[in-house]
N, C-alpha and C positions, 0 to 999 in steps of 0.2 A: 506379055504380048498377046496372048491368046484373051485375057480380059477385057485388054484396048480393043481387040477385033472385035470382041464381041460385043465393045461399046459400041462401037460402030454401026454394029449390022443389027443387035435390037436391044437400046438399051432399058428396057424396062427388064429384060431378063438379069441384065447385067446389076440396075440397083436390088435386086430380090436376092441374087447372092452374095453379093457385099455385106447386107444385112444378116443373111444366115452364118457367115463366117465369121460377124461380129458378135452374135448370140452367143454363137458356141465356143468363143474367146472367154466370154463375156463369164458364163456360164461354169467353164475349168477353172478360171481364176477366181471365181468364188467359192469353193469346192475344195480346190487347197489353202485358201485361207481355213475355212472351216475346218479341215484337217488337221492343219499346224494347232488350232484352237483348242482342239480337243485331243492335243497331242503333248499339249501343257499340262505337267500334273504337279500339285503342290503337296505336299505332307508336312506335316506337323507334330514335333516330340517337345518333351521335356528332357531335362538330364535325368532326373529323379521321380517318382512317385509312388508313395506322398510325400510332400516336403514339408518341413518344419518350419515355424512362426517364425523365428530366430536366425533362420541362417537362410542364403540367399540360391536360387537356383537358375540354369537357362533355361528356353525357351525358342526352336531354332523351329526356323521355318526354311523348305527348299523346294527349288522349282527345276525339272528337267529339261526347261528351255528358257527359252526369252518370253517375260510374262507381258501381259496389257500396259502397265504403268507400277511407281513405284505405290509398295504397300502403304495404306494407312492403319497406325497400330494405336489409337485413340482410344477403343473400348477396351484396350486391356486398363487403362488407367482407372476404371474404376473400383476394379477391384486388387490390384498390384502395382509398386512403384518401381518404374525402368527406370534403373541405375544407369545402365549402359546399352549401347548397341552398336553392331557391327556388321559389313556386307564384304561377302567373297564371292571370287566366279572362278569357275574352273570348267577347263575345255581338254578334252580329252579322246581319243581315238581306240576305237573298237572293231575289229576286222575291217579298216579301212573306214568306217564312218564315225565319224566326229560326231560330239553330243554337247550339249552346251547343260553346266547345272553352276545356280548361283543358292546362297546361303543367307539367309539374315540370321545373324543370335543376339537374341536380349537377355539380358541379367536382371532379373528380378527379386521384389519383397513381398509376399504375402503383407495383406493387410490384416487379414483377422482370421480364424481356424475356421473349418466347413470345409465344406464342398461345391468347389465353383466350377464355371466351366467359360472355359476360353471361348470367347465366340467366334465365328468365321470373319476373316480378315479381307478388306478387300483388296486386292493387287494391277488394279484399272477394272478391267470386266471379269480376270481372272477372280475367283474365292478360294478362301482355305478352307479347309472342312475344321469344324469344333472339337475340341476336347475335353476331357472332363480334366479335375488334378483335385486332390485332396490333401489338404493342410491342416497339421496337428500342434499340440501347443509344445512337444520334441516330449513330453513324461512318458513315460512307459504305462501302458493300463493294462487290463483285463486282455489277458489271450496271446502278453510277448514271450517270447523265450524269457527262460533262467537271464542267460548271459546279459540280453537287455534289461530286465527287471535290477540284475547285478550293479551295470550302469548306471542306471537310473538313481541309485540310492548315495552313489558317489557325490559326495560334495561338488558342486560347482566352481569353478574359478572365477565365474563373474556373474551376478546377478541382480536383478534388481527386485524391490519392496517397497508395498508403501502402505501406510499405517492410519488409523485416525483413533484420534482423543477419546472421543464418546460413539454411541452407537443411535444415541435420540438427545435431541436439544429443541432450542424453539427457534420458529421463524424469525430470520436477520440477526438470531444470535452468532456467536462465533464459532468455528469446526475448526483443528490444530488437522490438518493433513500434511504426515512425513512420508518424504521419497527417501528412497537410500540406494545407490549403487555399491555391492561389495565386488573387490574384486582381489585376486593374488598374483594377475598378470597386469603387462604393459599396454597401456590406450595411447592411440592416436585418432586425429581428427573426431575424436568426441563429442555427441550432442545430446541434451536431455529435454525432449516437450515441455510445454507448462501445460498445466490439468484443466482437464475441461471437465465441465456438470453436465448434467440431465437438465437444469437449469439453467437456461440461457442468459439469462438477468443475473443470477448469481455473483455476487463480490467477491476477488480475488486477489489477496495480496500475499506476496513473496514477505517472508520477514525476516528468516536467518538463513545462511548457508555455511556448512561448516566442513571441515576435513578432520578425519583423525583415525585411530584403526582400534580394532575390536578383533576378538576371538570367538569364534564358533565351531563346535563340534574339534577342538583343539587345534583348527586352523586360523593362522591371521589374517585377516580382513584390513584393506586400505577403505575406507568409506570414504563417501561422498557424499554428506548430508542436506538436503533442501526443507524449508517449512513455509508451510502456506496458511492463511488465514482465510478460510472463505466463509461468507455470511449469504446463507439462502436467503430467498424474497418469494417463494411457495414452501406454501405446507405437503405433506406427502410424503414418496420417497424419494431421496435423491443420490443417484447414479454419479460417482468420481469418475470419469472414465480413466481409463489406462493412460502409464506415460509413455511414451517410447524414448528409449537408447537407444543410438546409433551408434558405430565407431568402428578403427579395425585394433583386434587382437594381435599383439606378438608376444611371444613365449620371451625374450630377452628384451632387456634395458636397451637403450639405444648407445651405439659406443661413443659417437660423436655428434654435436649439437647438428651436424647436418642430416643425421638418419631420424629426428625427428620429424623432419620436413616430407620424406618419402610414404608414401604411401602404400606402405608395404605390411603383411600381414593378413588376416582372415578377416572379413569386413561380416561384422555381427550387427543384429536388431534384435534388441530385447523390449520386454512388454512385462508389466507386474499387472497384477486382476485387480479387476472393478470394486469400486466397494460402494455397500447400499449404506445409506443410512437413512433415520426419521426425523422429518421435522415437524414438528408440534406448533398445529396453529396459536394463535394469542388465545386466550380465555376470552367465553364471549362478555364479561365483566367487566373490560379494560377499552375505554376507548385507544382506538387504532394512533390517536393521536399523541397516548399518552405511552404507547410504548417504546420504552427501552430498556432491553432484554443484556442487563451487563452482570457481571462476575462483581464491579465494584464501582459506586458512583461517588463521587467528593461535589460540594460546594464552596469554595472559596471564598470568601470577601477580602480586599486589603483597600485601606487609602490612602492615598499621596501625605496626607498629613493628617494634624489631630483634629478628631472631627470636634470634641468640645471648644474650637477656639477656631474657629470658622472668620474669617473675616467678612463681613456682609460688601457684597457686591465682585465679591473676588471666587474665581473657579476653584474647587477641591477633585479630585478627579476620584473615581471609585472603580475600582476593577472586580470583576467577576471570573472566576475559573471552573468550567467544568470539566473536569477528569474523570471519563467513564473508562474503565479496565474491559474490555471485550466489544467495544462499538469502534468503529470510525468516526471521526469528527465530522464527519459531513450527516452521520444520522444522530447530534445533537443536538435538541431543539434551538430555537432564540426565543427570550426574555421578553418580558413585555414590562414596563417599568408605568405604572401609575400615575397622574399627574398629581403635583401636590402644591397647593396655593403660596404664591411667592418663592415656589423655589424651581429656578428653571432647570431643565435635564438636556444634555446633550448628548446621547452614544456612539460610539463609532461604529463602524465598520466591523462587523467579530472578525476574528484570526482564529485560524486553524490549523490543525499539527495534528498527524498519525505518528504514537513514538511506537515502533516496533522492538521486538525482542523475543529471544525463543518460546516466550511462552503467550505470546500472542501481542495485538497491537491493544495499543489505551490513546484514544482521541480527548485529544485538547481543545476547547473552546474559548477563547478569549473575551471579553466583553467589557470596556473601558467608556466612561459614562462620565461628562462633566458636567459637575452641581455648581448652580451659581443663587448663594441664598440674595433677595434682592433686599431683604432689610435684616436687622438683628430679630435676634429670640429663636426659640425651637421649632423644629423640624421632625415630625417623624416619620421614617421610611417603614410604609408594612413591609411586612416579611415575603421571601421568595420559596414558593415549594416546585418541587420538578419529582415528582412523580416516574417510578424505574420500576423493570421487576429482577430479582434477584434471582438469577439462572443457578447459583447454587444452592439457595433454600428452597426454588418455583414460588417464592413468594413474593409481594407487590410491597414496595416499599416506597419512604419519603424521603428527599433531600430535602434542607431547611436551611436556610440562613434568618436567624431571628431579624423579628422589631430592631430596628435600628433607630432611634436619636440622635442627632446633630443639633449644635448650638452655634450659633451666628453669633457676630462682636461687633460693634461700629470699632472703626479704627480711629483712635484716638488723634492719630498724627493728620488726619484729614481735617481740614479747615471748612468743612459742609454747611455751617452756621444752620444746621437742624439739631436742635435737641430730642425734640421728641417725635414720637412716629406712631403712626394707628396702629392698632393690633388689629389680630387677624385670630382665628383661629389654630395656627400650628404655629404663628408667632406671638410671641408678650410683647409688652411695649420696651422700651430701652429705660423707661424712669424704673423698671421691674430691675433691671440686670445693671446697670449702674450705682457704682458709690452714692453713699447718699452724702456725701460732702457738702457743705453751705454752697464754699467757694464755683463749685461747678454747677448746684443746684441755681442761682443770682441770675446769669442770663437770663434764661428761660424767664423766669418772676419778672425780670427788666423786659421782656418782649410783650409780656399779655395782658401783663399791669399797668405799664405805662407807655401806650403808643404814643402821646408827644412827641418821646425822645427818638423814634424811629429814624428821622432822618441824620440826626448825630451820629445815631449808631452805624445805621450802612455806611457812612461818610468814614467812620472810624475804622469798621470793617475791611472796607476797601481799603482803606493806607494798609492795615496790616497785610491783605493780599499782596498789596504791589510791590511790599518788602519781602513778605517773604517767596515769592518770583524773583527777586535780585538775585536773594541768599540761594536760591535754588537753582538761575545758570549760573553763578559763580563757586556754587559747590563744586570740588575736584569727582572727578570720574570713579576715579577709586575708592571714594567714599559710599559708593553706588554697589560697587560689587562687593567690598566688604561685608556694607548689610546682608544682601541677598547670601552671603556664603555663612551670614552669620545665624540667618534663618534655614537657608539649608543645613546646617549646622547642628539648628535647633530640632528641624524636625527629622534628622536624621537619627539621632541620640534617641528621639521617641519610638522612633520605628523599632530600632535594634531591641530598646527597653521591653516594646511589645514584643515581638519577636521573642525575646527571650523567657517571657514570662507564659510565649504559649508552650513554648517548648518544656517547660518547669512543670506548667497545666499537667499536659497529656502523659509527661513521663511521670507524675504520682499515680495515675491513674492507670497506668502500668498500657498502654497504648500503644503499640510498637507503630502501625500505620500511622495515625496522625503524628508523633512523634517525628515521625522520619521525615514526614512535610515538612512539619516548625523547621527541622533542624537545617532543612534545606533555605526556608527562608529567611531565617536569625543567619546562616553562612554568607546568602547572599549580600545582605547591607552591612553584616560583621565587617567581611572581607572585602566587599567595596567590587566585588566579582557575580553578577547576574547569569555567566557562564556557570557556574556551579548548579551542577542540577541532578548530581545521585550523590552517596553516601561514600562514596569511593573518591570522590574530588575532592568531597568534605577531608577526608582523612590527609588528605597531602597537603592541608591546608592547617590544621589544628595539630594539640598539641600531640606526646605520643600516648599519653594517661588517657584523653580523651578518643584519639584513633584506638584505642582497641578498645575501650564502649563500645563506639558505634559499628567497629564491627561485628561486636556478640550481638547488636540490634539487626544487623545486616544478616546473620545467620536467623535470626527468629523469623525474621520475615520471608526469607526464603530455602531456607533447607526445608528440604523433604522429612525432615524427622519434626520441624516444627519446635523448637526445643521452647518451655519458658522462658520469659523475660521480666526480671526485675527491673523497674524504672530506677528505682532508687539510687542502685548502684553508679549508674552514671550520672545523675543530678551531682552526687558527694564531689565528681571529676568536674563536671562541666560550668557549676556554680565558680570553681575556682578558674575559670577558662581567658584568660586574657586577650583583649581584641590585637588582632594583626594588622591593626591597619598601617602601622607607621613601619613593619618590618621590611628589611634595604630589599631593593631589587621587587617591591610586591609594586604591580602596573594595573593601573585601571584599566579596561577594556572599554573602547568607546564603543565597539559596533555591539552592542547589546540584542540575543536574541528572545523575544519575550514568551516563546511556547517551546525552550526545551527542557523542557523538566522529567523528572523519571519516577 
């Protein structure tokens, strides 16, 4: 009332204190904000410090009031990983005044040992203040008690290790890196990293994984085996980083398959040490192009049939196999094949195959090449060299597959009405490689002695065409496949015969390696099975005189003790070896795979 009158009577006075009383509104409510502001206090603990690498700690944050906005906890991630987290509030009363305090806890993993420090966290406009925390890799060192040091020497109930082959090799040759988890307790939810390099580029293949138990320090050990094959692509040194284990611990077996499911137990993260090693640039001697750094390199030749008996104008197919022991197949080279007058080449497509195995991977290259001689006479194929260096002598070595010769044949059953043919350089003519018979020789003499008769002769030629066209749709079908199984037939009998005779070769010559090839490939077309393709399929296959040969072969070449190998002894068995082919119940495999070999 008293404001409205004094609207009335002068209001310029009246808007100056309207304003004033708005100021000083204006003014207290900014002032207890600010109070409340600075009325919010946050702290920050750990449950433990220092914590260990391996086992998991909190990390709680609390506010004695209502903060700006919810926290954001992003910069702890880079140096710890938040398992979990949780928020509580609790309101409570003190000589009649109520206080309001809320809780965040996180469960965390160190990432790696030191000393890091937590940074301030934001909670809207609210911060936390920083901490420091120190994280050890849990060993006992320099300055613990007795009773710890005591600890510390006690065997482990679960740990992890990892191991490597050699300490220096050469660039993109092979490194054997072993993981092993031992343990004498129960795991659940279990996880194991794959290894990283120092090397980014570096090749990385898994090749065996195994289970089985061992004893140490007179305790047993459940293991967990992993094998890795990695192949650096820098010289220098290079850093394996660490694996990590995760999982949770329980002292007891699970009683029923549903306590497997729970998540119950002490949630552990284990870490095994880095390991350096050297790798040894190439020699500067060796084009870059020419290396490849293997433990062991083969060159293979086979072909579909005999190559003395070639028929001219018809495909022979020739296959190539590179088998390096310590590469992958993707770093063996491709062939370069020559061109050679009148004989055409067609290659396919290579095939490739990594065969793994505990002791590392061996890459397969395929290379299958069809020859079409276009006239009779000889052929010669120069020879193929691939150039490797041998990681167990450091020495440079050659693969070979010698000079090769092939001989082309007119096929007699062809009605061509060409006797003779021009030579050439890598071919003779066919009066060279033909009987010298009157009766076959007469043609030809009737064609260039006496052209008169030329048009007799085509006239006569042709009726014989047109007959034998009759005779040939009225030939039965199965006459057609007869043949072809009769030639398959034939050069299969060749194959095996080769085959056999390399196997006869290399075992006088007391050769456990090649041998064990032959033996692989004399089994293949023996047994009529291109699945066969290690020394252990062979044996469920042969007789039992010749299964235990090839298994004292099998010990030579891979025991650790390396024992002697007389070839002899098994020739005496295997010369007597009778083919399996007609044995009941034996099945040909149609889906044929052409790079598993061992």
């Amino acid at each position: 009332t008293a404001m409205f009158t004094l609207w009335r009577r002068e209001p310029g006075m009246a808007v100056r204190l309207f304003l004033r009383w708005l100021f000083i509104s204006l003014l207290f409510t900014s002032m207890t904000a600010i109070s409340i502001a600075q009325a919010t206090n946050i702290t920050v603990k750990t449950s433990r410090n220092p914590v260990t690498l391996d086992s998991t700690f909190h990390l709680i944050y609390e506010a004695d009031s209502s903060v700006d906005d919810d926290p954001d906890f992003s910069p702890i991630y880079n140096d710890f990983d938040v398992l979990s987290s949780s928020q509580s509030t609790n309101m409570r009363s003190i000589n009649g005044n109520w206080s309001l305090k809320k809780t965040w806890q996180l469960t965390l993993f160190a990432k790696d040992i030191g000393r890091f420090t937590i940074p301030p966290i934001n909670f809207g406009k609210d911060v936390s203040p920083a901490i420091q925390l120190t994280v050890t890799d849990g060993i006992a060192t320099t300055g613990t008690s007795a009773k710890q040091k005591q600890q510390a020497t006690i065997p482990a109930k679960i740990f992890l290790e990892g191991t490597i082959d050699k300490k220096t090799g050469w660039i993109q040759s092979q490194f054997i890196y072993t993981v092993r988890l031992l343990r004498t307790v129960h795991i659940t939810g279990a996880s194991l990293s794959e290894p990283q390099t120092s090397d980014t580029n570096a090749i990385i293949h898994k090749i065996s994984e195994d289970q089985y138990q061992t004893t140490r320090q007179g305790i047993h050990y459940e293991v967990i085996e992993r094998r890795y094959a990695i192949f650096p692509q820098k010289s220098g040194v290079l850093t394996i980083k660490p694996v990590t284990f995760e999982g949770r611990i329980n002292a007891t077996q699970p009683r029923t398959i549903f306590d497997q499911f729970q998540l119950s137990g002490q949630l552990k993260r284990l870490r095994n040490k880095a390991i350096d090693v050297t790798v040894k640039a190439a020699p500067e001697n060796i084009n870059l192009q020419d290396w490849l750094p293997a433990s062991e390199l083969q060159l293979i030749d086979e072909w579909s049939g005999d190559i003395q008996n070639i028929t001219a104008g018809e495909p022979v197919t020739r296959t190539i196999l590179i088998a390096a022991k310590g590469l992958t197949a993707v770093q063996l080279p491709d062939l370069k094949f020559e061109d050679i007058a009148g004989l055409k080449q067609y290659p396919d497509k290579p095939l490739i195959e990594d065969k793994p195995d505990s002791t590392g991977i061996t890459g397969y290259k395929q290379i299958k090449v069809a020859l079409i001689p276009a006239r009779a006479g000889t052929y010669t194929l120069p020879e193929i060299k691939l150039q490797w260096w041998n990681t167990k002598t450091s020495k440079q070595e050659v693969a070979i597959i010698p000079e090769t010769v092939i001989t082309a044949i007119v096929d007699i059953n062809a009605d061509s009405g060409i006797t003779t043919l021009p030579a050439t350089e890598n071919a003779t003519s066919v009066s060279e490689n033909m009987p010298t018979d009157n009766k076959v020789a007469q043609p030809a003499t009737l064609v260039t002695s006496e052209p008169t008769y030329w048009k007799w002769l085509a006239a006569f030629f042709a009726c014989l065409w047109l007959i034998t066209l009759l005779f040939l749709f009225k030939k039965p079908k199965t006459s057609d496949k007869n043949s072809a199984n009769k030639i398959k037939c034939s050069q299969s009998k060749h194959s095996i015969a080769s085959a056999r005779n390399t196997v006869i070769k290399n075992a006088k010559q007391n050769n456990p390696g090649e041998t064990k090839a032959a033996l692989i490939r004399w089994a293949q077309l023996n047994y009529k099975n291109k699945e066969l393709s290690n020394l252990t399929q062979i044996c469920q296959q042969c007789s039992n005189q010749l299964s235990q040969q090839i298994r004292q072969l099998n010990q030579a070449l891979y025991s650790p003790e390396k024992p002697s190998w007389n070839g002899e002894k098994m020739l005496s068995v295997f010369k007597n070896e009778q083919t399996l082919m007609n044995r009941p119940g034996q099945q040909q495999n149609s889906s044929l795979k052409p790079l598993y070999l061992q």
